[in-house]
C-alpha positions as YAML, in Angstrom:
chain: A
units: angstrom
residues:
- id: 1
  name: UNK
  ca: [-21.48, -59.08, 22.40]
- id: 2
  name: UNK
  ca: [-19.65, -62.44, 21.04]
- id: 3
  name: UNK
  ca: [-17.41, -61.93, 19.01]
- id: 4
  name: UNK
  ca: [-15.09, -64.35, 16.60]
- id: 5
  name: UNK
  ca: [-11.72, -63.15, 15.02]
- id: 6
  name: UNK
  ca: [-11.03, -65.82, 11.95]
- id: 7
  name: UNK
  ca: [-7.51, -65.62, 10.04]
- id: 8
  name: UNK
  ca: [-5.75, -67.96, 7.82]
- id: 9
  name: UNK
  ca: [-3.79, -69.64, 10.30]
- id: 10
  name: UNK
  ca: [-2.44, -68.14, 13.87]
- id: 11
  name: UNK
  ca: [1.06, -67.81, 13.57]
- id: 12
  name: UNK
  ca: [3.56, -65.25, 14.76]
- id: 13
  name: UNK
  ca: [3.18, -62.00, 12.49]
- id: 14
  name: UNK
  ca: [1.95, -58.66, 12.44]
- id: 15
  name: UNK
  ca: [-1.65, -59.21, 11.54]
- id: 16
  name: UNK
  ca: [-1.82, -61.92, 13.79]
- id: 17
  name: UNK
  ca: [-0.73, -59.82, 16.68]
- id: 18
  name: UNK
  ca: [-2.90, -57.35, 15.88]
- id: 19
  name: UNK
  ca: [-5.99, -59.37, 16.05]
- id: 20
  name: UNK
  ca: [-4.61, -60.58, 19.40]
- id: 21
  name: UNK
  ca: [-4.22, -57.38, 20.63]
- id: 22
  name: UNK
  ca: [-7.41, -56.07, 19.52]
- id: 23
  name: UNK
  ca: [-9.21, -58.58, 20.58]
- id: 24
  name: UNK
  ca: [-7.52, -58.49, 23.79]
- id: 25
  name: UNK
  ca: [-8.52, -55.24, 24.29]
- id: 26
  name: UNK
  ca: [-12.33, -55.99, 23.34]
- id: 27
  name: UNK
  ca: [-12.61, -59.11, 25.74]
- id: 28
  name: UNK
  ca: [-12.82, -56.08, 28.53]
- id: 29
  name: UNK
  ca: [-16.24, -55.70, 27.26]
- id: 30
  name: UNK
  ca: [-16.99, -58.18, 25.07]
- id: 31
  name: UNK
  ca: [-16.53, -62.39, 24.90]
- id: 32
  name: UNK
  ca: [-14.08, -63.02, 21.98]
- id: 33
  name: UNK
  ca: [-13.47, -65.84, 19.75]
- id: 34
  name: UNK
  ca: [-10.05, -66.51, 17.78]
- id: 35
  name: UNK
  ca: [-10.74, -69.36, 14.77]
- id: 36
  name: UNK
  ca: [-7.65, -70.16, 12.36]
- id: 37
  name: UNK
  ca: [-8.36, -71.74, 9.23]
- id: 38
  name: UNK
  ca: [-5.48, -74.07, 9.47]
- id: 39
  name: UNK
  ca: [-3.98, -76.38, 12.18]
- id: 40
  name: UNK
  ca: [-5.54, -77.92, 14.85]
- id: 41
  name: UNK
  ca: [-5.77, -75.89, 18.34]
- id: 42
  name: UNK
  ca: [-3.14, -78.12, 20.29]
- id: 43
  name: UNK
  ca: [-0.61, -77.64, 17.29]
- id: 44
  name: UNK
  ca: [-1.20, -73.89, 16.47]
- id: 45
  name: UNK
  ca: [-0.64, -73.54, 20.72]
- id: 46
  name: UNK
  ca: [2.63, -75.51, 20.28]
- id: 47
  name: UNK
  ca: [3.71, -73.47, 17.24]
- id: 48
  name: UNK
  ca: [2.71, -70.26, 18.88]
- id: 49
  name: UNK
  ca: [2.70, -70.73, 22.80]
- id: 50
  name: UNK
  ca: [1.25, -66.95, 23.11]
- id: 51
  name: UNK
  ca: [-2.23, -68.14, 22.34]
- id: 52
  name: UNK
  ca: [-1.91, -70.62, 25.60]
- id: 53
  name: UNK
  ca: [-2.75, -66.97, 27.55]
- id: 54
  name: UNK
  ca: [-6.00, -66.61, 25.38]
- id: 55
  name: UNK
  ca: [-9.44, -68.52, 26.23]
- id: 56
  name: UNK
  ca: [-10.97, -69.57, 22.98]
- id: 57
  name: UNK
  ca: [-8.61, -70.66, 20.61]
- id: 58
  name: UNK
  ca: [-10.07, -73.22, 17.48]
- id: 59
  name: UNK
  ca: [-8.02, -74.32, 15.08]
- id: 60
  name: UNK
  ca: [-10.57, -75.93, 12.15]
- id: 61
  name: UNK
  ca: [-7.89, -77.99, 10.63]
- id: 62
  name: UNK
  ca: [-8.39, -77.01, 7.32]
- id: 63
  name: UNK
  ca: [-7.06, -79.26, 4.75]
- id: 64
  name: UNK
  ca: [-4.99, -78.46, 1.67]
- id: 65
  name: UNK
  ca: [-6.78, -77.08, -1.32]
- id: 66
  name: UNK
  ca: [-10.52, -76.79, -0.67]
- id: 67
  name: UNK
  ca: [-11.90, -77.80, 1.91]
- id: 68
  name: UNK
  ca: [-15.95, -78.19, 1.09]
- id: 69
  name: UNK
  ca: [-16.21, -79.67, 5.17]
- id: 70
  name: UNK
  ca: [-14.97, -76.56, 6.32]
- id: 71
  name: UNK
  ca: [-17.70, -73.79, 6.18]
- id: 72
  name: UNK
  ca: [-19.85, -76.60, 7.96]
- id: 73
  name: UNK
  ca: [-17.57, -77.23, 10.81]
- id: 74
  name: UNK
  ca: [-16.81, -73.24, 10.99]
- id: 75
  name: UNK
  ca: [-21.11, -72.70, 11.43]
- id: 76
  name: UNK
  ca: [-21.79, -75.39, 13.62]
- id: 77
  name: UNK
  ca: [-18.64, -73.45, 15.92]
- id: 78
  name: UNK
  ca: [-20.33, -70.18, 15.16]
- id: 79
  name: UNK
  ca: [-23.51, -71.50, 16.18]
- id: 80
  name: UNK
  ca: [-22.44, -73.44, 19.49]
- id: 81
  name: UNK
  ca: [-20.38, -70.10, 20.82]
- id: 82
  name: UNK
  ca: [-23.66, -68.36, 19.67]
- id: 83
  name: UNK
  ca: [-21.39, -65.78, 18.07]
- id: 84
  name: UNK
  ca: [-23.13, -62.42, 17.07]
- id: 85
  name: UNK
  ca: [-20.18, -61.34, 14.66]
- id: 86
  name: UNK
  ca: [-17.21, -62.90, 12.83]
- id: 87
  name: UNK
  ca: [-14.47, -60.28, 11.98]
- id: 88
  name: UNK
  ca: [-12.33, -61.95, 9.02]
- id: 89
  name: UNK
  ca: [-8.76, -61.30, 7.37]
- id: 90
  name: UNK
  ca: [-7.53, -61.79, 4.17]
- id: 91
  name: UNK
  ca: [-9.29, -63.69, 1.21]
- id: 92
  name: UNK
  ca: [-9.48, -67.40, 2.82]
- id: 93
  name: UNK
  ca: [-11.21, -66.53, 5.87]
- id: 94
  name: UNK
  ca: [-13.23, -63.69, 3.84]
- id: 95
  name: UNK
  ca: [-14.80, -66.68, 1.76]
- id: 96
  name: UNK
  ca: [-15.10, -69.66, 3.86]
- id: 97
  name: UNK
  ca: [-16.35, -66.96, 6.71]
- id: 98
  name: UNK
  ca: [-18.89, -65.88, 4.55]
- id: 99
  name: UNK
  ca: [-20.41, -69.54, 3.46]
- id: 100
  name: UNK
  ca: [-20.44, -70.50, 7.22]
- id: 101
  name: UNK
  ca: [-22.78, -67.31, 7.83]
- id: 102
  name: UNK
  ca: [-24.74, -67.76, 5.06]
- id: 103
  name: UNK
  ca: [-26.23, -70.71, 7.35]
- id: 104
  name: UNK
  ca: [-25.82, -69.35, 10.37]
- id: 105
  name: UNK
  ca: [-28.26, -66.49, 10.69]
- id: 106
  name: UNK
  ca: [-28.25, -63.95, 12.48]
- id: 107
  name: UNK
  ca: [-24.55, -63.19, 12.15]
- id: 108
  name: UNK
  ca: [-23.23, -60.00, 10.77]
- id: 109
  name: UNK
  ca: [-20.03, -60.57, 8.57]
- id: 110
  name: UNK
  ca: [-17.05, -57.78, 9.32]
- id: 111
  name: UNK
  ca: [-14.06, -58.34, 6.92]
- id: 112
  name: UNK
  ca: [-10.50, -56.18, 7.59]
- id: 113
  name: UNK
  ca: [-8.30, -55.78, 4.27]
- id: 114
  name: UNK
  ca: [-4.57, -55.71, 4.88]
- id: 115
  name: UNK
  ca: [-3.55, -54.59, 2.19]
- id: 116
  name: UNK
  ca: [-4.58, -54.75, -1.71]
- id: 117
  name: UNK
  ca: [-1.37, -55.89, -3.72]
- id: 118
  name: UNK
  ca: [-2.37, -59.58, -3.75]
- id: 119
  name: UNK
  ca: [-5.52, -58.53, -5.42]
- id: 120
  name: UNK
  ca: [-3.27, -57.79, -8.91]
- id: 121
  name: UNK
  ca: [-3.88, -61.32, -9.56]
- id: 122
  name: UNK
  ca: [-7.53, -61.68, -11.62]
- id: 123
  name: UNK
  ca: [-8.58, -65.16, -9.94]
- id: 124
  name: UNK
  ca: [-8.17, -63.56, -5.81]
- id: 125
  name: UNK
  ca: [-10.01, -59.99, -7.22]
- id: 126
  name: UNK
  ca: [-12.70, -62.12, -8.65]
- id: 127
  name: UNK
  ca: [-12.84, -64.49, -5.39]
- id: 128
  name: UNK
  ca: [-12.60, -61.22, -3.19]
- id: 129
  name: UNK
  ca: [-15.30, -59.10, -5.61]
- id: 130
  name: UNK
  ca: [-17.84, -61.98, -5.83]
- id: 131
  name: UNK
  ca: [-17.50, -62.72, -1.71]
- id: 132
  name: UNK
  ca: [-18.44, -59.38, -0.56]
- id: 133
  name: UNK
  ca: [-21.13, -59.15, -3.40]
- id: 134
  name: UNK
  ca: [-22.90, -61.81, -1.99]
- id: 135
  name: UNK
  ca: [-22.16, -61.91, 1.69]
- id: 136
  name: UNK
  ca: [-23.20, -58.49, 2.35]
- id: 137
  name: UNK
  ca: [-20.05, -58.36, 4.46]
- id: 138
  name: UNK
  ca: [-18.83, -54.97, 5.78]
- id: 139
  name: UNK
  ca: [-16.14, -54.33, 4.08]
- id: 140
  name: UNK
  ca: [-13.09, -52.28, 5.97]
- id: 141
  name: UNK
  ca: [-10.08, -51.51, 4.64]
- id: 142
  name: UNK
  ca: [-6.94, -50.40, 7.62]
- id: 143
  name: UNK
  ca: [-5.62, -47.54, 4.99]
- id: 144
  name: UNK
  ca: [-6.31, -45.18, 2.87]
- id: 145
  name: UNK
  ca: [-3.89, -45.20, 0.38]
- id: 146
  name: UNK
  ca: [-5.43, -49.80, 0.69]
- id: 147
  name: UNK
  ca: [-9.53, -48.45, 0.32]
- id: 148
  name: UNK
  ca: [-8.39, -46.59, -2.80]
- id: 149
  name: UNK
  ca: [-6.26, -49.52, -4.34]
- id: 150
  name: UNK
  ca: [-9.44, -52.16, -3.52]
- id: 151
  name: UNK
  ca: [-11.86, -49.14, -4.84]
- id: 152
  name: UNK
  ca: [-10.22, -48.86, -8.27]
- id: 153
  name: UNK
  ca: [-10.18, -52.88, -8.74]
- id: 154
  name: UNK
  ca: [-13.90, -53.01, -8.21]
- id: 155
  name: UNK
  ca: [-14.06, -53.94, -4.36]
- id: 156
  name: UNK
  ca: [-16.25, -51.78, -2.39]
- id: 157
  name: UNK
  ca: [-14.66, -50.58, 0.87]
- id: 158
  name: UNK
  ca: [-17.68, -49.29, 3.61]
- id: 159
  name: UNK
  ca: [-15.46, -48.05, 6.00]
- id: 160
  name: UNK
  ca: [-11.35, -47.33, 6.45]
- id: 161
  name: UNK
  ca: [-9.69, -48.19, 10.03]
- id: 162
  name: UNK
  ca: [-6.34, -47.39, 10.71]
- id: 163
  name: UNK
  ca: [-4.14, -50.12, 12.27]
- id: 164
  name: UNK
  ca: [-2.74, -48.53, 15.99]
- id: 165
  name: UNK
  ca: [-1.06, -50.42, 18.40]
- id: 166
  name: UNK
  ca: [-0.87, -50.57, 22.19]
- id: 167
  name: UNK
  ca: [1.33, -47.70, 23.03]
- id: 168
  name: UNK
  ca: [1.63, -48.54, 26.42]
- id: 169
  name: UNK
  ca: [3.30, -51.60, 25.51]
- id: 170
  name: UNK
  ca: [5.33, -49.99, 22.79]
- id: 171
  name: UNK
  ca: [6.97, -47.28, 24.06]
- id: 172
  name: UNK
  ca: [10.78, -46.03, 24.64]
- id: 173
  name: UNK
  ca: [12.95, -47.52, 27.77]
- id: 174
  name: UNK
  ca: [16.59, -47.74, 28.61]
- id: 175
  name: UNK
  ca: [18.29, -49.14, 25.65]
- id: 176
  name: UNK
  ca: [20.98, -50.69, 27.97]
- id: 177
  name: UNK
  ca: [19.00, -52.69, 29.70]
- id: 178
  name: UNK
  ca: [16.87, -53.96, 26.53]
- id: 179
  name: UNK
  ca: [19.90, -54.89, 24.99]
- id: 180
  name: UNK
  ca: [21.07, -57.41, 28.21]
- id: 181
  name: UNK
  ca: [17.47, -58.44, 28.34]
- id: 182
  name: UNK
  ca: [18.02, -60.01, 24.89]
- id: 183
  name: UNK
  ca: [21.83, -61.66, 25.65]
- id: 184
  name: UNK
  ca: [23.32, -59.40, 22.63]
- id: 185
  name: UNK
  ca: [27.03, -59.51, 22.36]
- id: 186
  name: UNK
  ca: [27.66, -56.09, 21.48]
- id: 187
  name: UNK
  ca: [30.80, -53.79, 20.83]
- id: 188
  name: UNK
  ca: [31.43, -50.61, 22.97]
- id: 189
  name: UNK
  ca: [29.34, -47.68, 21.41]
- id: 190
  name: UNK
  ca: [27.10, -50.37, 19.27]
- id: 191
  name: UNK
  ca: [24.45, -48.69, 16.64]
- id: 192
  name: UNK
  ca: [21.67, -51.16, 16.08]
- id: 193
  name: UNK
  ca: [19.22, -51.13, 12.93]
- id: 194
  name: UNK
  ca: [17.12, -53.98, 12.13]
- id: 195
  name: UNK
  ca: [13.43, -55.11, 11.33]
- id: 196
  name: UNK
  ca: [10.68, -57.35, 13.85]
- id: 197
  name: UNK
  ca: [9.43, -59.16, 10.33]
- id: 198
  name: UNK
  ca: [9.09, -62.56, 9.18]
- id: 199
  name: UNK
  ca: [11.76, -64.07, 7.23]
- id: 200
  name: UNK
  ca: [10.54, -64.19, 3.79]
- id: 201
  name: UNK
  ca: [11.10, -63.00, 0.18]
- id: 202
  name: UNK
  ca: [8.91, -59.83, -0.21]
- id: 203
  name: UNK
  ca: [10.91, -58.70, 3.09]
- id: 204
  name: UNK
  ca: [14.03, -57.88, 0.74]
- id: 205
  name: UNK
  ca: [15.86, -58.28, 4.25]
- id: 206
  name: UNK
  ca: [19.00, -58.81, 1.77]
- id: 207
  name: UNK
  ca: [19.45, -55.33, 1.41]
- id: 208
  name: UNK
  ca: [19.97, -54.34, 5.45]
- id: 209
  name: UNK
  ca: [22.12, -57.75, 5.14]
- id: 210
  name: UNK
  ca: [24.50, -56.40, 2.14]
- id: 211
  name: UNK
  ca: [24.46, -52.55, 3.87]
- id: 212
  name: UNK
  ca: [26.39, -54.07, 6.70]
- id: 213
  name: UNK
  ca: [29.63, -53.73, 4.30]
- id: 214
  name: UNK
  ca: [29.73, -50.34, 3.86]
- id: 215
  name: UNK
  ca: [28.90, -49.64, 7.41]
- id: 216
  name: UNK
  ca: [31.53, -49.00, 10.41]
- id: 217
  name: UNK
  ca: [32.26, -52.03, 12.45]
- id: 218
  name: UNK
  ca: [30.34, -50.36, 15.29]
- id: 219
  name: UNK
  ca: [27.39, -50.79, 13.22]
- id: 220
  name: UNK
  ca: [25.03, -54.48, 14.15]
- id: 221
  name: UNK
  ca: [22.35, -55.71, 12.06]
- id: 222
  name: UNK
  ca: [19.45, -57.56, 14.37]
- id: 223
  name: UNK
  ca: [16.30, -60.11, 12.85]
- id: 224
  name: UNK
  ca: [13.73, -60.37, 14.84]
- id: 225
  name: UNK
  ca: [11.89, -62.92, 13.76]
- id: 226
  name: UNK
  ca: [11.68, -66.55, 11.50]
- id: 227
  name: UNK
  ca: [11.09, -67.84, 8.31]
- id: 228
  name: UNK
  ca: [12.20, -69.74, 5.13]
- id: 229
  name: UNK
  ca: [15.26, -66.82, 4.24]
- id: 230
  name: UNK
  ca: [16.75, -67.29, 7.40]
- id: 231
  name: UNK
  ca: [19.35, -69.86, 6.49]
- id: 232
  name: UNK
  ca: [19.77, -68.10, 3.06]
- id: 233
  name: UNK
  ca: [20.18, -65.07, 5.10]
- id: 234
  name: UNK
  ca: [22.84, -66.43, 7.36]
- id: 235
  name: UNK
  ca: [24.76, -67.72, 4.37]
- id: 236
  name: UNK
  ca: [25.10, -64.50, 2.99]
- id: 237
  name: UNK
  ca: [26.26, -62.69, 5.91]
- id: 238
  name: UNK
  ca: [28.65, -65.28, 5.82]
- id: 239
  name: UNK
  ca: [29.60, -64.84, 2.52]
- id: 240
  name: UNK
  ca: [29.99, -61.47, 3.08]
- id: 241
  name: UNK
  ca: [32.08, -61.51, 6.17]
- id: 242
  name: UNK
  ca: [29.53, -59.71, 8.70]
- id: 243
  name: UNK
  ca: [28.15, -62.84, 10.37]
- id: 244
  name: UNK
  ca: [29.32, -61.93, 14.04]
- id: 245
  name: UNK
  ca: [27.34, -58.30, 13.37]
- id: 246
  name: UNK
  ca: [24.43, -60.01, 11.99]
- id: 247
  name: UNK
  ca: [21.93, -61.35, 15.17]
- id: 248
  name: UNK
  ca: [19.31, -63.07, 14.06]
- id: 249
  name: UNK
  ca: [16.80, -63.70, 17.07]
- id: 250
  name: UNK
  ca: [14.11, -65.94, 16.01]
- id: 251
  name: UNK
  ca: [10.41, -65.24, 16.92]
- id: 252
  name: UNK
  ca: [10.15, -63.09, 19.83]
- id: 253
  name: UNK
  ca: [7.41, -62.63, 22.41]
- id: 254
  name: UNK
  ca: [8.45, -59.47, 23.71]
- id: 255
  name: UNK
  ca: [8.61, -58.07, 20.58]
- id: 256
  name: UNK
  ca: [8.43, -54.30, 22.54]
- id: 257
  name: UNK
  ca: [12.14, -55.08, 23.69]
- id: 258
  name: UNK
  ca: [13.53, -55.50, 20.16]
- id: 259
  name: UNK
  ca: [12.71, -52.14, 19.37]
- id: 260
  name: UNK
  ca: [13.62, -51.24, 22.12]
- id: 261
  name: UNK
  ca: [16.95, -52.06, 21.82]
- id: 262
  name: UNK
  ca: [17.32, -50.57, 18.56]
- id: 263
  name: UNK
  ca: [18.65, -47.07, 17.24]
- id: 264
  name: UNK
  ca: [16.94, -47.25, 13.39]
- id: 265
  name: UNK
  ca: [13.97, -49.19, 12.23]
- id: 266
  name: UNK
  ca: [14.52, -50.39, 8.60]
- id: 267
  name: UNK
  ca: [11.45, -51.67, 6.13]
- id: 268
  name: UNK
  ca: [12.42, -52.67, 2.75]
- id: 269
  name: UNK
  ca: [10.00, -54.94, 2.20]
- id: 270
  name: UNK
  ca: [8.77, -55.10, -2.08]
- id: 271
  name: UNK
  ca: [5.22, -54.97, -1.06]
- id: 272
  name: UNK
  ca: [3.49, -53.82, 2.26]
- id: 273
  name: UNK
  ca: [-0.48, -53.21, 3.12]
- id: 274
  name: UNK
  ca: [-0.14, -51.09, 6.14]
- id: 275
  name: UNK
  ca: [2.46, -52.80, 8.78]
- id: 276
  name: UNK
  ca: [1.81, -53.00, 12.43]
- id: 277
  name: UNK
  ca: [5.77, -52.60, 12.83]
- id: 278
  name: UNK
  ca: [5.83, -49.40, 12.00]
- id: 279
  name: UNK
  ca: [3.42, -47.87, 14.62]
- id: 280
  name: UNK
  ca: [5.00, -50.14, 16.90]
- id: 281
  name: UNK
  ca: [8.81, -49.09, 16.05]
- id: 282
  name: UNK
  ca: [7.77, -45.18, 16.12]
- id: 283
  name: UNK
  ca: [5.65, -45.65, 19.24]
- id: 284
  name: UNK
  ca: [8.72, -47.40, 20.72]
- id: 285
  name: UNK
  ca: [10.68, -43.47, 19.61]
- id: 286
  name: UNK
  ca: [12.45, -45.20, 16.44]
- id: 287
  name: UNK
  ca: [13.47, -43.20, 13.30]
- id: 288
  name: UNK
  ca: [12.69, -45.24, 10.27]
- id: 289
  name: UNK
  ca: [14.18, -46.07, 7.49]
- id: 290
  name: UNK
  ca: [11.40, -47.71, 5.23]
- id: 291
  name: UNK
  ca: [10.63, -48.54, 1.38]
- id: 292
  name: UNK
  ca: [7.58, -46.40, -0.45]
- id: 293
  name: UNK
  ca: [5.47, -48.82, -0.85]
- id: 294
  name: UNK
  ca: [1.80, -49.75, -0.04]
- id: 295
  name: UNK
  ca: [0.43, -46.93, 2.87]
- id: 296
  name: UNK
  ca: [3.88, -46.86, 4.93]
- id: 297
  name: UNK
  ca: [4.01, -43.21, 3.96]
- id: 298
  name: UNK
  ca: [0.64, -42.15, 5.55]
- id: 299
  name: UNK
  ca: [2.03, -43.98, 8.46]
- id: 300
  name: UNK
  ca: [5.06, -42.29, 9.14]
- id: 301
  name: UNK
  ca: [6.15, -39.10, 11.05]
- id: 302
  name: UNK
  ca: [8.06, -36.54, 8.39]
- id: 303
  name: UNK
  ca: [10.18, -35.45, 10.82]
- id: 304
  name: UNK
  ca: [11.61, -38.57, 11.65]
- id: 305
  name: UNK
  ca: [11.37, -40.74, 8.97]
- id: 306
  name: UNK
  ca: [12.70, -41.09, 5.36]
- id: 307
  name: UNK
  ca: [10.88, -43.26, 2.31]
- id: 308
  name: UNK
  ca: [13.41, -44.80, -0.19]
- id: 309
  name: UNK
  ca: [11.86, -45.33, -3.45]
- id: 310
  name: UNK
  ca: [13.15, -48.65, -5.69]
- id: 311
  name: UNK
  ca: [16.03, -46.61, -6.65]
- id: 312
  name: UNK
  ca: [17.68, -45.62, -3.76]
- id: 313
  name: UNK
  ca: [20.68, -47.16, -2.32]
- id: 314
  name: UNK
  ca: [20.29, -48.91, 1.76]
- id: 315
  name: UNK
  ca: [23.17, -48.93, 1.92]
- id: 316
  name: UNK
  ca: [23.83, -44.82, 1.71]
- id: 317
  name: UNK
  ca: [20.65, -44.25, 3.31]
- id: 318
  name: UNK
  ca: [21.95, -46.15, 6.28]
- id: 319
  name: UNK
  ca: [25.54, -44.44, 6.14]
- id: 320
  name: UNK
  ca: [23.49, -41.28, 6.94]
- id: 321
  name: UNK
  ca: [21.39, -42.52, 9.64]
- id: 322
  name: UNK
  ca: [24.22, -44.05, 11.34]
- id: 323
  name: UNK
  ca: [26.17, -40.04, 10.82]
- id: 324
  name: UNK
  ca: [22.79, -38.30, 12.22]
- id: 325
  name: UNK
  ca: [22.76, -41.03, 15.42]
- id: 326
  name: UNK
  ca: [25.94, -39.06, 16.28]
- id: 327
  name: UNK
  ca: [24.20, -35.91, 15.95]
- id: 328
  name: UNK
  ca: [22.94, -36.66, 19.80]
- id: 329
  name: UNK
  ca: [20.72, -33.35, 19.71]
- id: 330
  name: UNK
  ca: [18.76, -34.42, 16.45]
- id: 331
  name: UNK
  ca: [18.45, -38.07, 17.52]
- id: 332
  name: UNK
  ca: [16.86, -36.94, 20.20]
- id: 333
  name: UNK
  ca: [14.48, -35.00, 18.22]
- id: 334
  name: UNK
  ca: [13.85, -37.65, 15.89]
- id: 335
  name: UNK
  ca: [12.83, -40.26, 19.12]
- id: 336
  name: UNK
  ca: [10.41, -37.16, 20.69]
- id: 337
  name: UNK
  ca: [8.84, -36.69, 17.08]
- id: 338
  name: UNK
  ca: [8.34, -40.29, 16.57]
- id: 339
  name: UNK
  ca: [6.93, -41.19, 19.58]
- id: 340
  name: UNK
  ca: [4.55, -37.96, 19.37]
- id: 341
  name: UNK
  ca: [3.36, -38.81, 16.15]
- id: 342
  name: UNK
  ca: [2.74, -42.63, 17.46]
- id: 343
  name: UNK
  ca: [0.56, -41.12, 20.55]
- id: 344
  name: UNK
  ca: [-1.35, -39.20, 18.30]
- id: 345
  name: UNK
  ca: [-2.64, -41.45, 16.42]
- id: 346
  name: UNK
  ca: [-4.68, -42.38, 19.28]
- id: 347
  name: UNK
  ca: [-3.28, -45.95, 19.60]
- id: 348
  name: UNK
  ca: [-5.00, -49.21, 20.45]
- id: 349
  name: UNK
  ca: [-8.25, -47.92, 22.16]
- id: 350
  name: UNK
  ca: [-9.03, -45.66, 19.09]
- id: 351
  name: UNK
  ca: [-8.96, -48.63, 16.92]
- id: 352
  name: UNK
  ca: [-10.59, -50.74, 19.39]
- id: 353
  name: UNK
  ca: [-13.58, -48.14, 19.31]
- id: 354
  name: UNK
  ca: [-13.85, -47.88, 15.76]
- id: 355
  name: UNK
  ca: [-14.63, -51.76, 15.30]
- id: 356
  name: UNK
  ca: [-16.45, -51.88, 18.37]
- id: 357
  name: UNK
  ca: [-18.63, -49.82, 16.32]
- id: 358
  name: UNK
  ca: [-18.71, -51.37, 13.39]
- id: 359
  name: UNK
  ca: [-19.76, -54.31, 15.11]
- id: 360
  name: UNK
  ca: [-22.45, -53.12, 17.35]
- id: 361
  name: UNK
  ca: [-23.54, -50.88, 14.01]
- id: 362
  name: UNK
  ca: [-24.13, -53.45, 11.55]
- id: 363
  name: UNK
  ca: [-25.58, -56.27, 14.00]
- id: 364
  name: UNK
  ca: [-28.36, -53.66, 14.90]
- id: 365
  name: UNK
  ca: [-29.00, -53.25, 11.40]
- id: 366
  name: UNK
  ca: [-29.23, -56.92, 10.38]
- id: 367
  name: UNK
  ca: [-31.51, -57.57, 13.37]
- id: 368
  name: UNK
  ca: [-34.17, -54.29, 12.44]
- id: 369
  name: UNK
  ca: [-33.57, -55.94, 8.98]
- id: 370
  name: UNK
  ca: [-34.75, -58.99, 10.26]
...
């Protein structure tokens, strides 16, 4: 089967990955596709030099506002790759995915929801509502606690599947040695929380930035990733006086070693769907540390985990982590009970087989349809 991932734009960030890694995982069987709406291919390659390692890479160099030239150039790609089913996230590449089908017959229309919060605003429900309505898109929501959310704003939801990552790839290894593999300067007896997240407002990263204070010198906040806080980030931990225990990393390829390296995983984002990092943190044998909101609590093991609602202070639940890391014999715990919970989620191949069926499902049907 050919098949075409389409997403906004290709750059480094958790859905991104995952369509990466899903479709990686497909291209055993299958011939896949990856279209962004935005850049050109040469530039999203520069910006994002992990895509050099995948065949079929177009970027349709979408143009600000909206782009009435696009759903043509996007069919006539469709059509020339002969592609039997275009898998689309989020609302852009839900609509302009579903006028370059409409043309492009037969083509069976597979859109992923990430998460629902962005729907609160009446003009992307409408836009979301009216696409599916007349697409005839499958509509697939990757939680739960998402397909109930889009449900009770009027978007149908056909199937739910769960986001899993590779947990081959993700998966506990010596700490030491993850730590030198990233060049951290560390003090003797170093605890390390952090987040793998892009560097923008609804991350609230602020908060594991201002926790720092009230935490022992031993204590080392690391970023993984990039974004427009970053330098408003680094002033702060300036301001504050924990710059040289703040490590801010940049995008990283090897994301896998950044948790690895870690002792807590922290979310405290104000609005999630259902994050990648937390499979891959908890695969990786992570405790978490990680705001209620969106489906993070359906994703995370009780035994090793804690939700903080609005209220709650970081900073104290991090005072507490950092007193139970001492505890060697519950850590431990905590890391088994993480990654056991990761591995039983069935991982990568599990989601891999659910859209595989989807896919193979709903192209059957359109073709007995005729």
């Amino acid at each position: 089967m050919i098949i075409a991932q389409l997403v906004q734009r290709f750059n480094p960030g958790g859905l991104e990955t995952m369509v990466l890694a899903l479709g990686q995982h497909l291209s055993q069987q299958h011939q896949l596709h990856y279209f962004s709406l935005e850049g050109s291919t040469e530039q999203l390659k520069d910006e994002w030099p992990l895509l050099r390692q995948f065949k079929h890479v177009h970027g349709l160099g979408k143009t600000s506002g909206l782009d009435w030239q696009l759903p043509q150039r996007l069919r006539q790609q469709l059509r020339q790759q002969q592609v039997q089913c275009l898998h689309s996230h989020h609302i852009g590449p839900l609509l302009y995915g579903a006028l370059a089908c409409a043309g492009a017959s037969p083509i069976v229309q597979l859109h992923t929801h990430h998460d629902a919060w962005h729907l609160r605003q009446p003009k992307a429900r409408w836009l979301t509502r009216l696409a599916l309505a007349t697409s005839g898109a499958t509509s697939v929501a990757n939680a739960d606690n998402v397909a109930q959310q889009l449900q009770a704003l009027g978007c149908g939801v056909d199937a739910v599947v769960l986001n899993r990552v590779d947990t081959n790839r993700f998966c506990p290894a010596d700490k030491a040695q993850a730590r030198q593999q990233l060049q951290l300067q560390l003090p003797q007896q170093a605890w390390l929380f952090g987040a793998v997240a892009r560097l923008v407002p609804v991350k609230q990263l602020q908060l594991l930035v201002q926790a720092l204070v009230s935490l022992p010198p031993s204590a080392q906040l690391v970023l993984a990733g990039d974004g427009p806080c970053r330098q408003s980030l680094q002033q702060l931990a300036q301001q504050l006086k924990v710059a040289s225990r703040c490590h801010f990393l940049g995008h990283h390829d090897q994301p896998e070693l950044v948790y690895q390296a870690l002792d807590q995983y922290c979310l405290c984002s104000a609005d999630e769907g259902a994050p990648m990092a937390l499979w891959e943190a908890q695969s990786c044998g992570l405790p978490v540390l990680c705001a209620d909101v969106g489906s993070c609590a359906q994703l995370l093991c009780p035994s090793s985990s804690r939700l903080l609602t609005a209220a709650e202070s970081w900073s104290a639940a991090l005072q507490q982590a950092h007193q139970t890391a001492t505890q060697h014999r519950l850590a431990a715990a905590q890391q088994q009970a993480a990654r056991a919970f990761a591995l039983a989620s069935g991982g990568l191949e599990a989601m891999a087989s659910e859209y595989q069926h989807q896919y193979q499902h709903h192209y059957q049907q359109l073709l007995a349809e005729g």
